[in-house]
C-alpha positions in Angstrom: 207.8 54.9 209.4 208.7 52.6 206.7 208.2 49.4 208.2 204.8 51.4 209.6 203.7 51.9 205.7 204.5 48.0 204.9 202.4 46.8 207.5 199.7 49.2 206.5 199.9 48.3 203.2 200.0 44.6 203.7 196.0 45.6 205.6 195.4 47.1 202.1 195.9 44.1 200.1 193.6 41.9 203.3 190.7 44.3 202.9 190.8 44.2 198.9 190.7 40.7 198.7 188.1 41.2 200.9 185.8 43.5 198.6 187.4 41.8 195.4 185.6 38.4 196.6 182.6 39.4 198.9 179.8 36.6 198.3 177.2 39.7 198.4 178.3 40.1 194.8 178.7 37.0 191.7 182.3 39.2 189.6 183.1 37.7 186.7 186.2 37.6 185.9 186.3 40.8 184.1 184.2 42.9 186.9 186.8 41.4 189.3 190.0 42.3 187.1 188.1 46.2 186.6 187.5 46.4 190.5 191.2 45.5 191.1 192.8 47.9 188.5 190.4 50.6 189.9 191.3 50.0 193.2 194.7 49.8 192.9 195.2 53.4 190.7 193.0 55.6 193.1 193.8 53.9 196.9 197.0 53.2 197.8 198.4 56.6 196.4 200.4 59.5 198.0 202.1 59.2 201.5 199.0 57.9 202.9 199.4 60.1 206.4 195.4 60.4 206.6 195.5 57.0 207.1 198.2 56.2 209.0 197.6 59.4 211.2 194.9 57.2 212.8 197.6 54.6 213.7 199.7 57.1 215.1 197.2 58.8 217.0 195.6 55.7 218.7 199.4 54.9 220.2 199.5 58.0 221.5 196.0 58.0 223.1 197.1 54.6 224.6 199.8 56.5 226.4 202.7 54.0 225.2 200.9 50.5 225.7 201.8 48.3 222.9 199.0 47.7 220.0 198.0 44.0 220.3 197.5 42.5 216.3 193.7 43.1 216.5 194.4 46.7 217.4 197.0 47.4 215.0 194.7 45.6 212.1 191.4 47.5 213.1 193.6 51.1 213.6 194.8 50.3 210.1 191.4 49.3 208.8 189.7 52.6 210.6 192.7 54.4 208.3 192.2 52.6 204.8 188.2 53.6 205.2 189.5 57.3 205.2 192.0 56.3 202.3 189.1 54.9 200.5 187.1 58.3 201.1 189.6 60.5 199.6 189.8 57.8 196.6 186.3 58.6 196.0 186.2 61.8 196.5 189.5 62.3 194.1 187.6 60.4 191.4 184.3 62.5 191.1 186.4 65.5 191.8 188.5 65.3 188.6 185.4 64.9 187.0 183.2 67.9 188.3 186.1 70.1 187.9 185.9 69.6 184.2 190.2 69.5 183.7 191.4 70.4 180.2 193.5 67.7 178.7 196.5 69.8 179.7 196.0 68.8 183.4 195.0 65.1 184.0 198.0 64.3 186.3 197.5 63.5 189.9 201.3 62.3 190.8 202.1 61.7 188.2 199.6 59.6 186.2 196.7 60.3 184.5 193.3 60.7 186.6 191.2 57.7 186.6 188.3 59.1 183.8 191.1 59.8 181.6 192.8 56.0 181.6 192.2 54.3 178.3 188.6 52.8 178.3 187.1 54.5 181.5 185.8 57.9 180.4 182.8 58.3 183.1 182.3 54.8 184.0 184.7 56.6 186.7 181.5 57.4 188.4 180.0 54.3 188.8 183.6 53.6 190.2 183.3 56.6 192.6 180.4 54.8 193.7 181.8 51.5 194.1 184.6 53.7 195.9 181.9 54.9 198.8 179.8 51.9 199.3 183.6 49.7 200.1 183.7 51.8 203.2 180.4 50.4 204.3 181.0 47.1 203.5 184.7 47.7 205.5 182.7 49.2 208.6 180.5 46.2 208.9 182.7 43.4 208.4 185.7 44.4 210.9 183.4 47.0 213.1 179.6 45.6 213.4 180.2 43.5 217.0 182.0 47.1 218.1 179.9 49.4 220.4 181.2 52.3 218.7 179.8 50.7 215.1 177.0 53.2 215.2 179.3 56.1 215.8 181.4 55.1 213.0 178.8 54.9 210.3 177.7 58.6 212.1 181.4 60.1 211.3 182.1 59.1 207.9 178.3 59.9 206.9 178.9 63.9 208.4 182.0 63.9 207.0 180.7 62.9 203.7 177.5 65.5 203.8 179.9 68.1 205.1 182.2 67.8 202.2 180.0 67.2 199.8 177.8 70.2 200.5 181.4 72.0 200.7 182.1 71.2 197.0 178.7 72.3 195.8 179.9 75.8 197.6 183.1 75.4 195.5 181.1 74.4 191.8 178.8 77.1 192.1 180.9 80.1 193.3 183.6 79.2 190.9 183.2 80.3 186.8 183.8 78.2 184.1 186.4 76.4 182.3 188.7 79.3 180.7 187.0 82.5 182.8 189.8 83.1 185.0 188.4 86.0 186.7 187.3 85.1 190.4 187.9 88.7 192.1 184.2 89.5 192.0 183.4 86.3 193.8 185.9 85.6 196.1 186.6 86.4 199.6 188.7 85.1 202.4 185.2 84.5 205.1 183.9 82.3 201.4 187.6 80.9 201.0 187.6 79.6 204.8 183.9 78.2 204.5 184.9 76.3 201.4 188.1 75.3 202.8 186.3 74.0 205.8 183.8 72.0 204.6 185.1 71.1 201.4 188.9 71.1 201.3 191.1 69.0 203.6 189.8 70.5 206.7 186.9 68.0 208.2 187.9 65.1 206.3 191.7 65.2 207.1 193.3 66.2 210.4 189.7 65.4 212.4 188.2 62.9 211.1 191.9 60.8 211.5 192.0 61.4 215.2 187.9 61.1 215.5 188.6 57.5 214.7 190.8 56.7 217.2 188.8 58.5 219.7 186.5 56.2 219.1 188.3 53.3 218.6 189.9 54.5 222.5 186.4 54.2 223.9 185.9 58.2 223.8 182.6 60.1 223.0 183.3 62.3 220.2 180.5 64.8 221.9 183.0 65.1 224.8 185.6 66.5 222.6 184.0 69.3 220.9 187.2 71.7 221.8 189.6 69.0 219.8 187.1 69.0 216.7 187.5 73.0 216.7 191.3 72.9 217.3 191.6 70.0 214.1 189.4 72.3 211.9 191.5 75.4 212.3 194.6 73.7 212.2 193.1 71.9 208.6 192.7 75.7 207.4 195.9 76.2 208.5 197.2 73.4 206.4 194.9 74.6 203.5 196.1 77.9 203.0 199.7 76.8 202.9 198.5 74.5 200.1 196.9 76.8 198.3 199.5 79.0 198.1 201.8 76.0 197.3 199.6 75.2 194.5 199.6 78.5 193.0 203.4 78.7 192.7 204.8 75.2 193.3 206.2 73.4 190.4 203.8 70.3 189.3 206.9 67.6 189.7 207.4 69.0 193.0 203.5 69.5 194.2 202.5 66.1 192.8 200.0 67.1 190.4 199.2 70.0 187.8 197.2 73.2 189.1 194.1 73.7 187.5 190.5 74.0 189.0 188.9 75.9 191.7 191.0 77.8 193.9 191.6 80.8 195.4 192.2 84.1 192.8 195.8 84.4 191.6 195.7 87.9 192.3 194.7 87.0 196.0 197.5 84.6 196.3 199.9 86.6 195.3 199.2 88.7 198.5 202.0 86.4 200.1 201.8 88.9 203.0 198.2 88.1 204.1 199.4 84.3 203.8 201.9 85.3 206.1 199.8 87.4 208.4 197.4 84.4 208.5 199.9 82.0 210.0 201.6 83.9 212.4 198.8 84.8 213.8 197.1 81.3 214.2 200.0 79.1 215.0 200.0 80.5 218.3 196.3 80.6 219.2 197.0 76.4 218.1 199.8 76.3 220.7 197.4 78.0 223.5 194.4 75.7 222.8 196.1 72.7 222.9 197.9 73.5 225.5 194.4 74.0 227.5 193.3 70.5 226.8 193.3 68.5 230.4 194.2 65.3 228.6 197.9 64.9 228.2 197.5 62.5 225.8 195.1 64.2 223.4 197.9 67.0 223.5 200.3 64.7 222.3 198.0 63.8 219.2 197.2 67.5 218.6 201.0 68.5 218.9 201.6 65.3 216.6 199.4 66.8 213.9 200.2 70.9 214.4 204.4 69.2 213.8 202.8 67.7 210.5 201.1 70.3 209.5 204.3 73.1 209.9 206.4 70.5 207.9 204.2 70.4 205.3 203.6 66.7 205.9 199.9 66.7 205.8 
């Protein structure tokens, strides 16, 4: 896995250079030096799996055939674009959530608004953030016939969480009223989870890449897009509860913002209920899948997701 991370990030440092010196665009030198610092604080952060999941899962879909160099740069590429999504989405996030100054960590470092100097030019860099992807797809993707398909993907992802997080803004209350039980539900907690959270744009859209990338019509594989979205609830209601009650150095970031209801939480019981429950309707319906490969990338993800690795 390690050596699997330095390759991926030596792809990272090919497509900024990329972006950093695209002739659509005159930088100065201080628009190119911003671009850079920007890109560098919100990209290449975390353990990267979303991204490197697309890697993994494209191997597994070509049954053990080695990756030729154009493969491995393209899977890599396909896997930065959803790296670069949850960059953008992280940076308006932080600032729609309205943090108090008491919670501006993400790993350790201060959100991108609160660096010294950026404030809300962060959204300008949000968008900046989105419209790389483009320019990603169409350099390394436009001669592909799934190019369409691409742009198709990562613009429902985008509407789907983005429609998610307006659920999110307006059922939650306001900075300091701490009082959710009148608004909350678990049926509203799974809707939010599912188009907002980590649900569509995690697990699926990781393995919808490589689909494609494989040749595959996503419309063929309807039952593997509703096997990824449950198990990306799954996923999301162990972090939730992790978030709740997991210390920050160990979580990676501070709690604050809109989650589910303490009080709700604290029901570690229904938590439990929840899982036992649907890890083995997961098991069954991948199991059921004819393709013996797609099982191997669904059993790949439902290992992640039990370990936490997600």
């Amino acid at each position: 896995m390690g050596d699997l991370r330095s390759r991926f990030l030596d792809v990272y440092s090919v497509l900024k250079s990329e972006l950093l010196h695209d002739p659509a665009f005159d930088f100065t030198v201080d628009s190119r030096q911003w671009v850079e610092r920007m890109l560098d604080h919100n990209v290449p952060r975390g353990k990267l799996n979303r991204g490197l999941c697309v890697i993994d899962s494209y191997k597994l879909l070509k049954e053990g055939k080695e990756l030729t160099d154009d493969e491995f740069f393209l899977a890599c590429a396909l896997g930065w674009c959803i790296e670069w999504l949850q960059a953008y989405f992280r940076v308006l996030d932080d600032i729609t959530d309205n943090i108090p100054e008491d919670a501006v960590k993400r790993r350790g470092q201060p959100c991108w608004f609160k660096q010294p100097k950026v404030g809300l030019i962060a959204a300008n860099d949000g968008t900046i953030l989105h419209n790389h992807i483009t320019r990603i797809l169409k350099k390394h993707f436009r001669e592909k016939p799934y190019y369409v398909d691409l742009l198709d993907l990562f613009n429902e992802m985008e509407f789907q969480t983005a429609s998610g997080k307006m659920t999110d803004l307006i059922t939650s209350t306001h900075v300091g009223e701490r009082d959710l039980s009148t608004k909350f539900s678990l049926p509203l907690h799974l809707r939010i989870v599912q188009y907002y959270k980590t649900t569509y744009h995690s697990p699926y859209l990781s393995v919808a890449c490589a689909l494609l990338m494989s040749g595959e019509n996503l419309e063929n594989h309807i039952s593997v897009k509703n096997i990824l979205v449950e198990m990306g609830i799954y996923f999301q209601v162990q972090d939730e509860y992790t978030d709740c009650f997991g210390a920050p150095e160990v979580v990676g970031k501070v709690r604050y913002g809109i989650i589910l209801n303490d009080s709700y939480m604290t029901q570690s019981g229904v938590v439990a209920e929840y899982e036992s429950e649907n890890y083995g309707k997961l098991v069954k319906s991948i199991e059921a899948h004819p393709s013996k490969a797609v099982q191997a990338v669904l059993k790949s993800f439902l290992t992640k997701v039990c370990n936490g690795h997600e």
